[in-house]
MILUMKE-7972 format. One record per residue (C-alpha): x, y, z; residue number from 1. Coordinates in steps of 0.2 Angstrom, whole numbers, always signed. Layout:
residues N
+-------+-------+-------+-----+
:     x :     y :     z : pos :
+-------+-------+-------+-----+
:     X :     Y :     Z : NUM :
...
+-------+-------+-------+-----+
end
This chain:
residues 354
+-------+-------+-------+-----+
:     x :     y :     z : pos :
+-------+-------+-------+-----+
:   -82 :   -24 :   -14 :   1 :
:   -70 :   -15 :   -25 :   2 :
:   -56 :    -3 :   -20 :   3 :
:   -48 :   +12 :   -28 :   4 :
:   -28 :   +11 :   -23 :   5 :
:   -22 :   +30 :   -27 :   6 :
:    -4 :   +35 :   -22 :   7 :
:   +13 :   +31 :   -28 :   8 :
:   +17 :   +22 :   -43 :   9 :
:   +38 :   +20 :   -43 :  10 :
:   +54 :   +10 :   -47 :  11 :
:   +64 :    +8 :   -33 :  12 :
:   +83 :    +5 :   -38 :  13 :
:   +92 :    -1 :   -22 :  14 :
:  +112 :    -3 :   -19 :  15 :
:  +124 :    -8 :    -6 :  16 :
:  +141 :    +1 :    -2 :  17 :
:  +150 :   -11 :    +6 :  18 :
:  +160 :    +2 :   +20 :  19 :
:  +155 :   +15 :   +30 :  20 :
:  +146 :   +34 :   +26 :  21 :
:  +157 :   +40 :   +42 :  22 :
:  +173 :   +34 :   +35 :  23 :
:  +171 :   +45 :   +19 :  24 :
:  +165 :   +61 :   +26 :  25 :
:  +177 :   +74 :   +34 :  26 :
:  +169 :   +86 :   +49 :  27 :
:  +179 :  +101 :   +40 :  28 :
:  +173 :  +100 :   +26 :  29 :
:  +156 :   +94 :   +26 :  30 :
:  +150 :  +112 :   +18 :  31 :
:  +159 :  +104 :    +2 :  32 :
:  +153 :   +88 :    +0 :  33 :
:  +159 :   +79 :   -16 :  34 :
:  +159 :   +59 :   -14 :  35 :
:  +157 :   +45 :   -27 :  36 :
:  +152 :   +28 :   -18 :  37 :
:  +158 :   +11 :   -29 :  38 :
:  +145 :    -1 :   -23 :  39 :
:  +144 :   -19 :   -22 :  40 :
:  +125 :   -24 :   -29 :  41 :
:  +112 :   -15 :   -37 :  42 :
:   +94 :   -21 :   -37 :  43 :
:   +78 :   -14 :   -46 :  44 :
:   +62 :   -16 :   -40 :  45 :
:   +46 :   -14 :   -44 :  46 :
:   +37 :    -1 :   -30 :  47 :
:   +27 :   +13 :   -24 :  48 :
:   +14 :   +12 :    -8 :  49 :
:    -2 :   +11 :   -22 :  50 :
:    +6 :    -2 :   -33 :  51 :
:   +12 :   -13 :   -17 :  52 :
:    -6 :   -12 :   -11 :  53 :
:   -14 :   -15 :   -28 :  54 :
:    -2 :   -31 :   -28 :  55 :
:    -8 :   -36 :   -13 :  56 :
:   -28 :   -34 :   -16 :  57 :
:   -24 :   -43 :   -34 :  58 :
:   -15 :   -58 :   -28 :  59 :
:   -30 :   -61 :   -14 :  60 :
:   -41 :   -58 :   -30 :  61 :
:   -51 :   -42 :   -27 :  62 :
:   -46 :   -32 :   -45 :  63 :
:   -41 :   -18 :   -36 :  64 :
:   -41 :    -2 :   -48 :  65 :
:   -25 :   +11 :   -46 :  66 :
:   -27 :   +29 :   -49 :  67 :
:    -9 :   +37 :   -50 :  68 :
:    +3 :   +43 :   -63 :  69 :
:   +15 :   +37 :   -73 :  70 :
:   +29 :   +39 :   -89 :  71 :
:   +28 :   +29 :  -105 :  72 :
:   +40 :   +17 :   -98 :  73 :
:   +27 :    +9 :   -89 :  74 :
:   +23 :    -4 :  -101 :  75 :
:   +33 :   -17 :   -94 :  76 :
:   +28 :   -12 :   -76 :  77 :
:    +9 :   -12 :   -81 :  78 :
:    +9 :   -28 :   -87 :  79 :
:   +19 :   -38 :   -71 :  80 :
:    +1 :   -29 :   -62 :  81 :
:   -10 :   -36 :   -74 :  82 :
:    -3 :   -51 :   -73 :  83 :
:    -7 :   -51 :   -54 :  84 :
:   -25 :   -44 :   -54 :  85 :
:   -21 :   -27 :   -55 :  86 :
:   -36 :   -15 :   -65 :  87 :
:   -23 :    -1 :   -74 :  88 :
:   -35 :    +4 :   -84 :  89 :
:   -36 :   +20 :   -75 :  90 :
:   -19 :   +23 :   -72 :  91 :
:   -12 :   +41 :   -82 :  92 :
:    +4 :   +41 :   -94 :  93 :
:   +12 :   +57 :   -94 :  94 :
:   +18 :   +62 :  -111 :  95 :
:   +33 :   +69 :  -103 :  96 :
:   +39 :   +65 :   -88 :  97 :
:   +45 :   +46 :   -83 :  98 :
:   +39 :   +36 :   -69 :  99 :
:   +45 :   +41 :   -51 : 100 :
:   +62 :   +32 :   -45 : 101 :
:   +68 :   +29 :   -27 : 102 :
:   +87 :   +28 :   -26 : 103 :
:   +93 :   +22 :   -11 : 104 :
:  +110 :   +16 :    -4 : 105 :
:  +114 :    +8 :   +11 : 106 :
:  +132 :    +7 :   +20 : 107 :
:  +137 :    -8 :   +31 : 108 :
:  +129 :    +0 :   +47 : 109 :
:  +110 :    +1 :   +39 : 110 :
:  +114 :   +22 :   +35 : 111 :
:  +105 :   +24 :   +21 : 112 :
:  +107 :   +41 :    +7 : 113 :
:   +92 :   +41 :    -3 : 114 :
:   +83 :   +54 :   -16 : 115 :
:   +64 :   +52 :   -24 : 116 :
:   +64 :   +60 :   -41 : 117 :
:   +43 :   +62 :   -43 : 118 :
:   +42 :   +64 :   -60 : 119 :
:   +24 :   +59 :   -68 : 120 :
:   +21 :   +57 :   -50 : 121 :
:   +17 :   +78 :   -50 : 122 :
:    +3 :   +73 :   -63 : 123 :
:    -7 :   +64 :   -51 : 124 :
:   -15 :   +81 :   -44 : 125 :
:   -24 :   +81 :   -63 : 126 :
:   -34 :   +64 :   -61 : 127 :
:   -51 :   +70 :   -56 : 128 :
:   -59 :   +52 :   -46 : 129 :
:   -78 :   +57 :   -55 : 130 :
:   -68 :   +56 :   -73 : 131 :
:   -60 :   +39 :   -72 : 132 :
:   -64 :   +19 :   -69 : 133 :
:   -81 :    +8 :   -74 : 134 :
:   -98 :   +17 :   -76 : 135 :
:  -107 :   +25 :   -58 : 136 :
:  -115 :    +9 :   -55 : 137 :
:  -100 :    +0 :   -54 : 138 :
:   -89 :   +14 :   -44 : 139 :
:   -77 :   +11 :   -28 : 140 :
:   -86 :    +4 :   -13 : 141 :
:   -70 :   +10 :    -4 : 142 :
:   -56 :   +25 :   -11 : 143 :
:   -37 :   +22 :    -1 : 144 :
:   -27 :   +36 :    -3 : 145 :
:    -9 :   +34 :    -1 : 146 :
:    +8 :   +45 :    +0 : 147 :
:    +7 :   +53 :   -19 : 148 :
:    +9 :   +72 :   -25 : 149 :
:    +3 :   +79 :    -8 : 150 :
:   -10 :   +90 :   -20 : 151 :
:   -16 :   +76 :   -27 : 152 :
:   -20 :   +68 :   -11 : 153 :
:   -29 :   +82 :    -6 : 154 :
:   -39 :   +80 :   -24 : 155 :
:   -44 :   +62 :   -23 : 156 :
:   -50 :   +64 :    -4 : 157 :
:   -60 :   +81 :    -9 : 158 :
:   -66 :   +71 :   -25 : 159 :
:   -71 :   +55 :   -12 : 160 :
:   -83 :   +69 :    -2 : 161 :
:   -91 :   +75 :   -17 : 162 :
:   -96 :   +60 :   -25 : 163 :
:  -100 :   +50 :    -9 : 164 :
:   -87 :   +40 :   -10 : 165 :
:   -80 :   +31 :    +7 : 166 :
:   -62 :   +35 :    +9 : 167 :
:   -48 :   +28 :   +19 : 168 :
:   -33 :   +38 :   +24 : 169 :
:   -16 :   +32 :   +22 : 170 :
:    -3 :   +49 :   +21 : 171 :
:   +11 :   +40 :   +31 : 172 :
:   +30 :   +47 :   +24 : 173 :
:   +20 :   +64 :   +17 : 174 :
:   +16 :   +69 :   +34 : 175 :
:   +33 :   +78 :   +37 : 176 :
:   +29 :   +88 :   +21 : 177 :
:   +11 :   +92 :   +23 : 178 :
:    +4 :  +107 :   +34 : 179 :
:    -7 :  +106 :   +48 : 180 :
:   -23 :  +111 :   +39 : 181 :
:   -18 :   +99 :   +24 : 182 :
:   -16 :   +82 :   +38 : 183 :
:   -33 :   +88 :   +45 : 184 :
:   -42 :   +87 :   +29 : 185 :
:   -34 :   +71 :   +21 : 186 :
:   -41 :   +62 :   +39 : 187 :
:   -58 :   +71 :   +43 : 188 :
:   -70 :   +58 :   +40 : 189 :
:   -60 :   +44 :   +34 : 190 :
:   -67 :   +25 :   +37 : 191 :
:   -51 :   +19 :   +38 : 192 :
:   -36 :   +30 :   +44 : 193 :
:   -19 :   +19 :   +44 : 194 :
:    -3 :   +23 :   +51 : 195 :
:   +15 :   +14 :   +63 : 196 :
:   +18 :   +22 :   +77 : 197 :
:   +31 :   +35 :   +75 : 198 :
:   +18 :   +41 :   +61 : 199 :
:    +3 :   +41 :   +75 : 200 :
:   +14 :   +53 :   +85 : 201 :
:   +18 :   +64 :   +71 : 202 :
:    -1 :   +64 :   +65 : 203 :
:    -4 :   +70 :   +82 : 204 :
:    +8 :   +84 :   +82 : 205 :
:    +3 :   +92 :   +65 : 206 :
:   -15 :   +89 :   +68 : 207 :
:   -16 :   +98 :   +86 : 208 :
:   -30 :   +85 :   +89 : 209 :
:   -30 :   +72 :  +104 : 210 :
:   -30 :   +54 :  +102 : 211 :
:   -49 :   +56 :  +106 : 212 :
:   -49 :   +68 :   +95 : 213 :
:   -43 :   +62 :   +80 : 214 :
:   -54 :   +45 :   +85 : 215 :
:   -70 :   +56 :   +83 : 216 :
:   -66 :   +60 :   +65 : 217 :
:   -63 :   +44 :   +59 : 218 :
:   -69 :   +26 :   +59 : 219 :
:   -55 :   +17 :   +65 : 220 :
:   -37 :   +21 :   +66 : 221 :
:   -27 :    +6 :   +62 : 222 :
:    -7 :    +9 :   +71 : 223 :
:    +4 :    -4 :   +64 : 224 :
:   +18 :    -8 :   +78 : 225 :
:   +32 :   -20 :   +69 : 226 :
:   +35 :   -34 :   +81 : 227 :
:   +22 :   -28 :   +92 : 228 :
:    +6 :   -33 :   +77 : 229 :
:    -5 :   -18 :   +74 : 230 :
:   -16 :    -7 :   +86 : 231 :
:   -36 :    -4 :   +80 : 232 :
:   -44 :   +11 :   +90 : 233 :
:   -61 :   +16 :   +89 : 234 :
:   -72 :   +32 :   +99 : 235 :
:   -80 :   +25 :  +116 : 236 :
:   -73 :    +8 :  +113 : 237 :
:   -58 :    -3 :  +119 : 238 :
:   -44 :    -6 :  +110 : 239 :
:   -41 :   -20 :   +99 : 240 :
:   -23 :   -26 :   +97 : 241 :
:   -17 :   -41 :   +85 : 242 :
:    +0 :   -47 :   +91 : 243 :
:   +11 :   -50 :   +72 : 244 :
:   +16 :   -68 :   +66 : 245 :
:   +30 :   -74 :   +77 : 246 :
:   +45 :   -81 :   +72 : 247 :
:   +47 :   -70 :   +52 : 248 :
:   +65 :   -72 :   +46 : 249 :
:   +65 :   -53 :   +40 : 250 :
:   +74 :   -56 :   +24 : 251 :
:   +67 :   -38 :   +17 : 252 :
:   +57 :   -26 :   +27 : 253 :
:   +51 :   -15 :   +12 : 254 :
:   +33 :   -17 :    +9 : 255 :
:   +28 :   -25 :   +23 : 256 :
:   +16 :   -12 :   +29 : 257 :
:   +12 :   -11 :   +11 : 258 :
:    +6 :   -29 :   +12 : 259 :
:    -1 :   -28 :   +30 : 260 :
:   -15 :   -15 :   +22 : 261 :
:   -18 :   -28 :    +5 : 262 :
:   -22 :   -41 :   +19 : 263 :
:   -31 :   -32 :   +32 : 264 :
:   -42 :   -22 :   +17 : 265 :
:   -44 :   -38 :    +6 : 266 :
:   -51 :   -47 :   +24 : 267 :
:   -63 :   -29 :   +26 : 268 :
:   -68 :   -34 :    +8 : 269 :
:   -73 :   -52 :   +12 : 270 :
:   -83 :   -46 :   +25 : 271 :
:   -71 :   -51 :   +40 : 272 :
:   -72 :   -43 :   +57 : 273 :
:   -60 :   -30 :   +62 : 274 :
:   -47 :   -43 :   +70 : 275 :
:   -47 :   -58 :   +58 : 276 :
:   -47 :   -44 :   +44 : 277 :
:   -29 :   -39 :   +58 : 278 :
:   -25 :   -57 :   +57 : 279 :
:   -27 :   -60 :   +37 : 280 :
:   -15 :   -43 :   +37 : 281 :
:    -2 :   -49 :   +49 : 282 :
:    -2 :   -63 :   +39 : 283 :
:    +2 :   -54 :   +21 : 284 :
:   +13 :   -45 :   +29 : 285 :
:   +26 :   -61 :   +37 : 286 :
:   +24 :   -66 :   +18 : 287 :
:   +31 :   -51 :   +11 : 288 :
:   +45 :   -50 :   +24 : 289 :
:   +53 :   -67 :   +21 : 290 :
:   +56 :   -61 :    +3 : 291 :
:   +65 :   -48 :    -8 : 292 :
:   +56 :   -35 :   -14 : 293 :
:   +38 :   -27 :   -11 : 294 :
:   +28 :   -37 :   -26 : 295 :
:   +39 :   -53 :   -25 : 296 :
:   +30 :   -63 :   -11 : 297 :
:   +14 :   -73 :   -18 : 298 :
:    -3 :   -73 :    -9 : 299 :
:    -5 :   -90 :    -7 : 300 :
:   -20 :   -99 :    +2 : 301 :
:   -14 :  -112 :   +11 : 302 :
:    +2 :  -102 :   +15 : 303 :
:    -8 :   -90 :   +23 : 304 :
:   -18 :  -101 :   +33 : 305 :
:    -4 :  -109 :   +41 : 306 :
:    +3 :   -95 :   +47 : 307 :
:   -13 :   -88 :   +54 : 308 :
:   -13 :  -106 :   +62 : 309 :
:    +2 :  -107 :   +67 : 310 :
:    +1 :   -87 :   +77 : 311 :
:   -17 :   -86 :   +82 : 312 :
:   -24 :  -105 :   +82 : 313 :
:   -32 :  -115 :   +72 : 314 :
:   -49 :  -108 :   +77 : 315 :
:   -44 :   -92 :   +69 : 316 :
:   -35 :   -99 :   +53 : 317 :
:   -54 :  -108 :   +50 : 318 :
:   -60 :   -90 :   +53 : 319 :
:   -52 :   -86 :   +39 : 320 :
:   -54 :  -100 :   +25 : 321 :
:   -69 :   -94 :   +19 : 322 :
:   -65 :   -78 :   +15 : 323 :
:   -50 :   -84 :    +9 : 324 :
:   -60 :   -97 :    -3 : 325 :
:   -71 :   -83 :   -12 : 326 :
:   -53 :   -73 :   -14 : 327 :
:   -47 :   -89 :   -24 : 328 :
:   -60 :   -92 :   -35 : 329 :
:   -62 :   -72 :   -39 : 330 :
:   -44 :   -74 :   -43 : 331 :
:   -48 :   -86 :   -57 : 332 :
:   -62 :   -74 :   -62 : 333 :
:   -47 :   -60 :   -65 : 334 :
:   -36 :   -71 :   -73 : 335 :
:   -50 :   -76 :   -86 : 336 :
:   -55 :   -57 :   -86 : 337 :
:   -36 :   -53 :   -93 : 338 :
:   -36 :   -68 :  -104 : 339 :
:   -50 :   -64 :  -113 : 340 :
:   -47 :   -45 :  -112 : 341 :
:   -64 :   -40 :  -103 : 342 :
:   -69 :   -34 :   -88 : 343 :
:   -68 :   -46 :   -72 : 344 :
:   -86 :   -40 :   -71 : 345 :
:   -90 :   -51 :   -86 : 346 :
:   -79 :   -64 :   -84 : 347 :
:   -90 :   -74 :   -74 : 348 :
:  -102 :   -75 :   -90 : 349 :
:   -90 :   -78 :  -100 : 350 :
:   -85 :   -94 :   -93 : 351 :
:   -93 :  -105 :  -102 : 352 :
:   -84 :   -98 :  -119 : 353 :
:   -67 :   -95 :  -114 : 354 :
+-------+-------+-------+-----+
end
C-alpha cells in the first residue's frame, strides 16, 4: 500500500527565555508593545505535519511519497528524508520563496510567543495530485492530507475525488482559519478523518454537523486523547478506545501525534485491524515523546514490540510482529532503492546486482 503525505514541509527553530512573559509586559502600555527577549538555547528542527508523517511511514519502511512545497534550501532537508525512506521526488522548489519556518519561544511557565512564516508553503495550492508521482498504475492506494496552504488542502482533496483516489483527512491547527463550507469539504467522504479532542469539538462547531453526523461522512474518525490513547468511532457501531503506552517520560511533546498517525497508517498499510493498527500507533508515538525533536526518534522493531508488550500484552505485541517483519525487510528494499538511485519498485530486482 503506498501513501501520499501532503501538508507542511517546515523548519522549526525553537528557544527558551529563561524568565517570565508577565514580568516584561506593562497593562498600560500593552497598545505599545516593543520587547527584546535574550534567551538561553536555540534549537533547529527539522518539521512540518507531512514530513513528520513521512518520517514516520519511512522508518517502518513504506516509501511514503510527500506532495508539499518548498525553497531551494531544501537540499540538506531532502536528503535527511531520503536517508530515512522518504520518496521526494514529487516534492515542488519554489524558485523564490524559502521553506516555511516555525519560530517559537517559550518562558519558564510553558507561555509560548510563536509566528509561521508560510513561505513556499503558499505554493502548494499549484501541485495538481493527477500531475505528479509514478505512473497511473502505480498511484496512491491512500492520499493524507495534512495542515498546508488551506487552498491547497482543498486542491489535493478535490483532486483525490476526481481521480478516485481514497483520501484521509487530517486539517488539525487549520481548523481555526478554515470556514464552514471549506471544514465540510476537506472531511465529506474521507476513509480516514484524524483529529485530538479539543480539535473534535471544534470540527463539530464549524461543521454544524452531529457527531452522528460527521460519522456518516466518513470512515472512521480517529480522536487522539494524550494520556487517555485514541478514540476510533465508526456509523452504527461501538466505539473502539486504545488506552496510550503508560509510563513515557515526556521528554518532548512535538510530534507525537505526527508519530501516532505514521504508526497507526503504516499498521492500516500491513493490513492490521483498526486497534492493533491503534496499538502500533500509540506505540510510535511513546517513541517520539521520549526524545527531542519530531524526526529524531527511530522506528525500531524490537523497540516497538516491547512497548506494545509491555502496555497491551504479549498477545498483542505477537499481533504486531508480522507486520512489523514485512516493514523491516521493505525497509531494506528502500535503502537499496536509494543506494542504487531507482525506484523501491525495482529494488527488489535489483538485488541480485547491487
Amino acid at each position: 500500500m503506498r501513501i501520499a503525505v501532503t501538508g507542511s514541509i517546515a523548519t522549526d527553530h525553537l528557544m527558551v527565555f529563561p524568565g517570565r512573559f508577565a514580568d516584561q509586559l506593562i497593562p498600560d502600555q500593552l497598545a505599545h508593545v516593543s520587547l527584546s527577549f535574550l534567551v538561553d538555547t536555540l534549537e533547529v528542527r527539522r518539521g512540518g505535519v507531512a514530513a513528520n508523517i513521512a518520517f514516520g511511514l519511512g522508518g517502518l519502511g513504506l516509501a511514503p511519497l510527500l506532495v508539499g512545497a518548498v525553497g531551494d534550501d531544501f537540499a540538506e532537508y531532502e536528503a535527511w528524508l531520503k536517508k530515512h525512506g522518504v520518496d521526494t521526488g514529487t516534492v515542488h522548489v519554489s524558485g523564490t520563496r524559502q521553506t516555511a519556518r516555525f519560530l517559537c519561544l517559550t518562558d519558564q511557565d510553558a507561555n509560548q510567543i510563536a509566528a509561521f512564516y508560510a513561505g513556499a508553503m503558499q505554493e502548494a495550492r499549484d501541485i495538481d495530485l493527477g500531475r505528479v508521482g509514478p505512473p497511473a498504475a502505480q498511484r496512491p492506494d491512500l492520499v493524507l492530507v495534512c495542515p498546508n496552504d488551506p487552498e491547497a488542502m482543498l486542491r489535493h482533496t478535490a483532486d483525490c475525488r476526481r481521480l478516485g483516489l481514497p483520501f484521509a483527512a487530517d486539517p488539525s491547527q487549520q481548523l481555526a482559519r478554515l470556514e464552514p463550507r471549506q471544514v465540510r469539504d476537506l472531511v465529506d467522504g474521507a476513509r480516514w478523518l484524524f483529529t485530538n479532542e479539543y480539535e473534535a469539538a471544534l470540527l463539530l462547531e464549524r461543521t454544524g454537523w452531529s457527531r452522528e453526523g460527521v460519522l456518516l461522512r466518513v470512515g472512521a474518525w480517529v480522536t487522539t486523547l494524550g494520556g487517555d490513547g485514541v478514540r476510533i468511532e465508526r456509523a452504527a457501531e461501538p466505539t473502539l478506545t486504545v488506552p496510550a503506552v503508560p509510563g513515557v517520560r515526556v521528554v518532548d511533546p512535538t510530534g507525537g501525534g505526527d508519530a501516532f498517525r505514521a504508526g497507526f497508517l503504516g499498521g492500516v498499510a500491513r493490513g492490521l485491524d483498526t486497534v492493533p493498527a491503534a496499538r502500533l500507533g500509540c506505540a510510535m508515538a511513546a517513541q517520539a515523546l521520549a526524545a527531542v525533536g519530531s524526526q529524531t526518534y527511530r522506528a525500531d522493531r524490537t523497540r516497538l514490540l516491547d512497548t506494545a508488550a509491555r502496555a497491551y500484552g504479549t498477545d498483542a505485541a505477537a499481533e504486531l510482529a508480522p507486520a512489523l517483519d514485512r516493514m523491516t525487510a521493505d525497509r531494506g528494499t528502500a535503502a537499496l532503492a536509494s543506494a542504487l538511485g531507482v525506484s523501491a519498485d525495482r529494488a527488489p530486482a535489483l538485488r541480485g546486482t547491487a
